[in-house]
N, C-alpha and C positions, 0 to 999 in steps of 0.2 A: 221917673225923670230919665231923658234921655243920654243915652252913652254918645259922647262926640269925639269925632279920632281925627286927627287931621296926619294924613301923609304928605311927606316932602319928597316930593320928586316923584314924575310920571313915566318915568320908562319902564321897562317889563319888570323890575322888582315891585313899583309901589302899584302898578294898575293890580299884579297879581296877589299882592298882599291885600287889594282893595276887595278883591274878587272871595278873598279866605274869610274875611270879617263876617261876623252876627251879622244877619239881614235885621237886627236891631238896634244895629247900631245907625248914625248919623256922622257920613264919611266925607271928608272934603280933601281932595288933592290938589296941593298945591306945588307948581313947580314954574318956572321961566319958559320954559319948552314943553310945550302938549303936543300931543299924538293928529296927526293931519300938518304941524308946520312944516315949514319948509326943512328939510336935514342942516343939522348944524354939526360942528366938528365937535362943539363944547358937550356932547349928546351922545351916546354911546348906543343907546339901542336901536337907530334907525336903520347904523352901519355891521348890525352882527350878523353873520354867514347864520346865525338861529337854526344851527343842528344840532341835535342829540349824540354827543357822544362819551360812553361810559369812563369817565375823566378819574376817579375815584378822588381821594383824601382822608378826611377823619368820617367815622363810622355815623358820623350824625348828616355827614357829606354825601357819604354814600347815598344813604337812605331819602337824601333830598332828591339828589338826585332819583334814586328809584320814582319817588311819588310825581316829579316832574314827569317822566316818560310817561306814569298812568293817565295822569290827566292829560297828557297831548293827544293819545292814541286815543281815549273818547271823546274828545274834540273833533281829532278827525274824521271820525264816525256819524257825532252828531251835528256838526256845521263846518262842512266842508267850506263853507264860505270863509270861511277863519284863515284860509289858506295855508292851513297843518295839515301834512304830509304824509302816511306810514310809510316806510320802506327797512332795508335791511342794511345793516353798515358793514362793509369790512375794515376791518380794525389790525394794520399789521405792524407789527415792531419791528425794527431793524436788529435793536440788541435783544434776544429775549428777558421778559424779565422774570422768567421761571415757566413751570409746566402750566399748563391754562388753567388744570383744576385749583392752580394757586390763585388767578386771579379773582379778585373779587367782585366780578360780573358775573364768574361761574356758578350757576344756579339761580342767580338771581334776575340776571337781564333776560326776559324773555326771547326765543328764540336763539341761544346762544350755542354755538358749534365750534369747534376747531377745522381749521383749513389748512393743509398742504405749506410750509413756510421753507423757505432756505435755509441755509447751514446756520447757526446761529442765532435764528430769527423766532419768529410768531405772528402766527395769524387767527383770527378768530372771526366769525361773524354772529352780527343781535340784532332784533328787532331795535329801529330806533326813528328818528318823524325829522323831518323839517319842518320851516316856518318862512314865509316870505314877511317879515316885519313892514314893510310898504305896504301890507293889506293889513295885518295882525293884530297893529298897534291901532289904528282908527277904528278896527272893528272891535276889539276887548273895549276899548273907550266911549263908543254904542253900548255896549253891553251893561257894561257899568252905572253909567246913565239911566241905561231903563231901568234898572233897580234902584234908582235911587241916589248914587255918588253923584259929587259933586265936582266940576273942576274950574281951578282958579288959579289964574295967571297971576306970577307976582313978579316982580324984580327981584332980581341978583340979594342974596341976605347974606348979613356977615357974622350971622351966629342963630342957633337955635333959640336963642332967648329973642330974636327978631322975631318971631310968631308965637310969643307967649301971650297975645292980644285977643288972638283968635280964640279962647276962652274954650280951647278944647279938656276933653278928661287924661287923651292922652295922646304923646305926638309920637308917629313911626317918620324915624330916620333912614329913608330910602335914598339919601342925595347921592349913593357911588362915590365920587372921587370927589366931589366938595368936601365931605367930611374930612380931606385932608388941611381944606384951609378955614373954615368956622370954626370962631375964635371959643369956642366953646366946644369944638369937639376933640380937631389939632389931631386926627389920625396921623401919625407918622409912621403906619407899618403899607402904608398906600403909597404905591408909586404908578406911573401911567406907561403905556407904550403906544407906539403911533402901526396901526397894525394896516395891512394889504392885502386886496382881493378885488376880483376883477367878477362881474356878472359875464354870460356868454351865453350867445341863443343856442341851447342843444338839448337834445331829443334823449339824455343822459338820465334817467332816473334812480340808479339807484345812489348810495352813499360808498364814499371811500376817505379811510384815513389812515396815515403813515407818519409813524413816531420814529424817528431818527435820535441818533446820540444828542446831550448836549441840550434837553427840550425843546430841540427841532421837529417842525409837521409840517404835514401836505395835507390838504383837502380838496373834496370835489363835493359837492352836495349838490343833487339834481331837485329841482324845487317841483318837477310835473306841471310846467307849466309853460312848458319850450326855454326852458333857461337853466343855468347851473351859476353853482357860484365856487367858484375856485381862491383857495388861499391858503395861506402856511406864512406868511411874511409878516414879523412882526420886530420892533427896534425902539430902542429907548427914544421916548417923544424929543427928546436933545438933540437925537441927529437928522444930519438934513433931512427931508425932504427929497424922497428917491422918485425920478423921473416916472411917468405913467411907461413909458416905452421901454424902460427895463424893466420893469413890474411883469409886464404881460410877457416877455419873452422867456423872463423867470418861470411864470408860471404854466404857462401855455407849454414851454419844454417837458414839466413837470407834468404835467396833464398826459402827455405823449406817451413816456416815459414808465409812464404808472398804470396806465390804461388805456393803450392803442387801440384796442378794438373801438373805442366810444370818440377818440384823439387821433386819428391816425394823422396827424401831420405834427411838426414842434414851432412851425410858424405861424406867432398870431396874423399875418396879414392873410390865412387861411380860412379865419372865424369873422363872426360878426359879433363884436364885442361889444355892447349894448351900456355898458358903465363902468367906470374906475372907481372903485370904493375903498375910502382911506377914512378912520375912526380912528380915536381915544380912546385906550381900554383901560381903566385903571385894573391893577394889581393890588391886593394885600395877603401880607405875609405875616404866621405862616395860615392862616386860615379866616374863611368866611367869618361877620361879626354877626351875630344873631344874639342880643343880650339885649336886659333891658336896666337902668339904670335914673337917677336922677339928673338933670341941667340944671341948676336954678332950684326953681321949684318944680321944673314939669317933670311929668311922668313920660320918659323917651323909650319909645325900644327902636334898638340900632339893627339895621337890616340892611348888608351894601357888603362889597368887597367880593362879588364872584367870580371876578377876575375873567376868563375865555369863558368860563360858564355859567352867563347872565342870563339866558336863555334854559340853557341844561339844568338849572337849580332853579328857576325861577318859581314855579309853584309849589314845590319843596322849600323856601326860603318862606313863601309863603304863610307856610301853615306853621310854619314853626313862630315864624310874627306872632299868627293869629292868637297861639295861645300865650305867648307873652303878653298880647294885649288883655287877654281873659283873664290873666294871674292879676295884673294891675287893675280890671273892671269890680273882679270877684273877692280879689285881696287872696290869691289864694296862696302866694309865699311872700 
């Protein structure tokens, strides 16, 4: 008899947890927004800068993250069309937060080096990829397809036990920041941010990020494709609604600032600035949910909460799903 998994929600948690499943299983994703709509705000993966960077956490965090970067890097190798990236990031701290061989990328992120830093500071560089999600997300959703998943638009649901009909064996909870309000889930360690980045046409390939006090950053991610995507601006979803025009002046300074050889000007009416990109990120605290549990009757495994690193854990979040879904197929705890 056949195993049926139904996913909730199609952005790069539940496509990549689609991608981890038994190719015997029978997969059906369901979500409001699929891969090809139009971008919506309520949608969080169409709007991510989708770089790799070694972000750490809990030791299971880590390690998601590690097996994300593996599979991006043979991605990028075997279907460049996927529009994944390799390059190399530097990674500097303002405050240090100890000698490098304390951090815990050392040894483990491939190509990992120490760089030259200021008084105070740290720098390091690793192997790490982008992603252009505008290509990413309709192309993993081909992929899927051809193997077999399934995808089905549903309306807005006000609780997991709303798809107890679909007569699946077991459901994965990929909705991100719904699971704050399904009346059956009621995450309350989720909160959202309304976060900023700007795309910009340039010739910028490699990666750059800057940790400041306070969980303040900068980015620049060159996607190789004649564009970058710059950002570090991020604010409780509560407060207003910050002007596109100080956006780019914020950040375009910031670009300068950080990387003149690639920026040499601090005014954006210098660049040709190709898009304003403003998302929803939800947050959970203090850590990623990857468990599995019952709702009701169904058999649920909870997969959501990667906060800035939707992308960076995404097929590490994955596999960790997958075998939560095997304990429940197998019975094996």
């Amino acid at each position: 008899m056949t195993t049926k998994v139904t996913i909730l929600g199609s952005g790069i948690a539940g496509m990549t947890i689609a991608s981890q499943l038994s190719k015997t299983y029978e997969v059906t994703i369901v979500a409001r927004d699929l891969p090809g709509d139009a971008p919506s705000q309520d949608w969080a993966s169409p709007w991510a800068c989708a770089g790799w960077v070694a972000l750490g956490g809990s030791p299971l965090e880590e390690q998601m993250q590690l097996d994300t970067l593996a599979i991006f890097r043979k991605l990028a190798a075997a279907h460049p069309e996927s529009s994944v990236r390799c390059g190399e990031l530097t990674d500097i701290y303002d405050e240090s937060p100890g000698d490098a061989k304390t951090l815990w990328s050392c040894n483990r992120v491939p190509g990992f080096q120490e760089l030259p830093a200021k008084e105070g500071g740290l720098a390091v560089k690793y192997a790490s990829i982008v992603v252009n999600p505008t290509n990413f997300l309709p192309w993993l959703r081909q992929q899927l397809e051809a193997a077999g998943v399934r995808f089905q638009r549903i309306p807005s649901i006000q609780a997991l036990g709303d798809l107890a009909h679909m007569g699946h064996d077991v459901l994965v909870n990929a909705s991100g920041a719904a699971s704050q309000t399904l009346n059956d889930v009621q995450d309350n360690c989720i909160a959202t941010d309304r976060t900023y980045t700007i795309l910009i046409k340039s010739d910028y390939k490699d990666m750059f990020v800057r940790r400041s006090p306070g969980h303040a950053y900068f980015y620049v991610f060159g996607r190789h494709d004649g564009t970058a995507v710059i950002g570090g601006i991020s604010v409780p979803v509560d407060e207003p609604i910050q002007s596109s025009e100080s956006i780019r002046e914020k950040l375009i300074r910031q670009a300068h600032e950080n990387i003149p050889e690639f920026f040499p000007s601090g005014k954006p009416e210098d660049y040709e600035i190709l898009e304003d990109l403003v998302g929803i990120r939800p947050h959970r605290f203090p850590n990623v949910r990857v468990e599995r549990g019952l709702v009701g009757e169904q058999k649920v495994v909870h997969a959501y909460g990667t906060t800035i690193g939707g992308y960076m854990l995404s097929f590490g979040i994955a596999r960790e799903a997958a075998k939560l879904v095997d304990e429940y197929v197998f019975d094996l705890a």
